[in-house]
N, C-alpha and C positions, 0 to 999 in steps of 0.2 A: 751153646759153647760158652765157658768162663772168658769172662773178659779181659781183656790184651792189660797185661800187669800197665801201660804205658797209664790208665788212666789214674792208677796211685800215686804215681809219678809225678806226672804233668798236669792233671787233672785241675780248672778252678772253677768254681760253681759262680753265676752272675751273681747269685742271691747270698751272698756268707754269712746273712745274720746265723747268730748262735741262740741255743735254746739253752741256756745257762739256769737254771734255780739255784740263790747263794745265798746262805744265814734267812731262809725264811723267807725270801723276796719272791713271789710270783716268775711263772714261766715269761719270756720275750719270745714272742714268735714263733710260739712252738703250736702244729695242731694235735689236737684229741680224738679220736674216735674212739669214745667206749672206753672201755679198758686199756685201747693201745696207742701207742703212742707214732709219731712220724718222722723219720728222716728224710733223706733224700741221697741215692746213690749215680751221679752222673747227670744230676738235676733233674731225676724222676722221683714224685714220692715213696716212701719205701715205709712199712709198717711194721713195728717191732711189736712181740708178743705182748708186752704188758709197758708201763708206765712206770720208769725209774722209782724205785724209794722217795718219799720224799723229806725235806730237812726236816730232822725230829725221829725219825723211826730209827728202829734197830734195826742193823744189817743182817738179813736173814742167816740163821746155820748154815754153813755150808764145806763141803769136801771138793779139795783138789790134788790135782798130779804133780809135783816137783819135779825138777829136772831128773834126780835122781829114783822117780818112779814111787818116792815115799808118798804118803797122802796130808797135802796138808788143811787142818779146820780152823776155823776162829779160835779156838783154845791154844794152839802156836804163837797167836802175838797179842794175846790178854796183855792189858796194857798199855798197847802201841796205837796211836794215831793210825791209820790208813788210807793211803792213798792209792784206789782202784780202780789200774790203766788199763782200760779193755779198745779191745782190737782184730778186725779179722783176722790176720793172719802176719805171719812175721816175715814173709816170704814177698812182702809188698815194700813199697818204697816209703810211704806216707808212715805205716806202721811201725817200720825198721826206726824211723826219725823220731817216732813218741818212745820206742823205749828206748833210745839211747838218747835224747833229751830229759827223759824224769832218771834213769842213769844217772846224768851229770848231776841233776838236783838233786838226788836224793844224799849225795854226799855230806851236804849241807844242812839235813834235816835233824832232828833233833828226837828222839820218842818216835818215830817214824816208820811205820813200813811200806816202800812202793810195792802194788803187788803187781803185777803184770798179768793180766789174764788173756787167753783166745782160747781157740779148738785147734791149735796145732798141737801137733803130739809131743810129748816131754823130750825126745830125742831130736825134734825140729827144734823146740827151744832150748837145748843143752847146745845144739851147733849152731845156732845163732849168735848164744852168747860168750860160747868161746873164741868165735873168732871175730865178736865186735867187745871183749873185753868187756862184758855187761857184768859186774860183781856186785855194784849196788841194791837191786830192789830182784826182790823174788821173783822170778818165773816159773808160772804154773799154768796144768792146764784143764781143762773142763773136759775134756772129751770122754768120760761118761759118768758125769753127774748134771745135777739137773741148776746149775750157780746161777746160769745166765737165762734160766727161764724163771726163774723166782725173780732174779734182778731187772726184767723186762728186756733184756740186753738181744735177745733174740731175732737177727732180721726175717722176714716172710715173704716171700711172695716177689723178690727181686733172683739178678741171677745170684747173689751172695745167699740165698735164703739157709739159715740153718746154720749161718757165721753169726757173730758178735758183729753187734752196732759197733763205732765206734763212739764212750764215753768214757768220762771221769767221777767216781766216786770218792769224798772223801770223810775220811770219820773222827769222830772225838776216840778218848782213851778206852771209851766205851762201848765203843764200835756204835754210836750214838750218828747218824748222817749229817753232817752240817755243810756240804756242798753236793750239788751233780749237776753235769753238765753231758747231756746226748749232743753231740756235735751233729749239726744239719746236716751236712756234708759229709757221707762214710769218708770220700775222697781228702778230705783234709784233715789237719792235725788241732789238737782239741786248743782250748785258752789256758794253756801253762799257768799263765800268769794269775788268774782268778784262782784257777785248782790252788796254786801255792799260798795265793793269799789269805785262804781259806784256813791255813794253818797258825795263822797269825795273832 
């Protein structure tokens, strides 16, 4: 049975270290297996397909679903900074709060695109954001290309398996990576603060 929405909500994990990589610095607290990488969902570990990008690489090709069902790829914001907000689903409390918090930032940004990514479907993200006023950062969504198994982003083997980790990717003009951050904790909301400074 999917789990009672109450724990995106209320949910806080004893252990909140963050597994941030930023400008180059080694992971904090974060474990390896192999190829893949580890969170934690309700303070159980939880194993994502692969191991974020790291700072320095190019942000894989990739195709997605716009609200309006158009396809959008890297070649739509050649030029643009990126900052990419992945999340299971929008339909969650914790999730709803990170895209209408990079929302509010992204007003302020400058060269900037927020992308907003999950596997909900373009029409779940069109009535999300119409009726939280989200006009800032692009919502899009995966639900059938392969974005978030190239990006590691894929959880496994938990009851969310088959959603988006919750992380932040951010990139130069280049779409060059110069921060990520997989958040420990699907259940919580990532470090703004770092993602942003990131841009600086």
């Amino acid at each position: 049975m999917f789990p009672s929405l109450w724990w995106f909500t209320n949910f806080r994990p004893t252990h909140p270290n963050r597994t941030v990589v930023h400008r180059g610095e080694p992971p904090r607290g974060s474990v390896r297996l192999g190829a893949m990488a580890t969170t934690n969902f309700q303070n159980k570990p939880v194993e994502t397909n692969a191991e974020l990008p790291k700072v320095g690489d190019a942000l894989p090709d990739f195709t997605l679903v716009g609200t309006d069902l158009a396809e959008l790829t890297n070649a739509d914001f050649a030029g643009k900074r990126l900052v990419v907000s992945c999340f299971p689903s929008v339909d969650t409390g914790v999730c709803a709060a990170q895209l209408r918090k990079f929302n509010e930032e992204a007003a302020g940004l400058e060269n900037t695109v927020v992308l907003s990514v999950s596997r909900d479907l373009p029409f779940a993200q069109e009535r999300f954001c119409a009726a939280e006023g989200i006009e800032n950062v692009v919502s899009a969504s995966d639900f059938r290309s392969d974005f978030a198994d190239k990006l590691g982003l894929v959880l496994e083997g938990s009851p969310l398996k088959g959603l988006f980790a919750r992380a932040v990717i951010v990139t130069d003009e280049d779409h060059k990576v110069t921060y990520t951050e997989l958040v420990p904790e699907v259940t919580t909301e990532p470090d703004y603060d770092a993602a942003l400074a990131a841009l600086k």
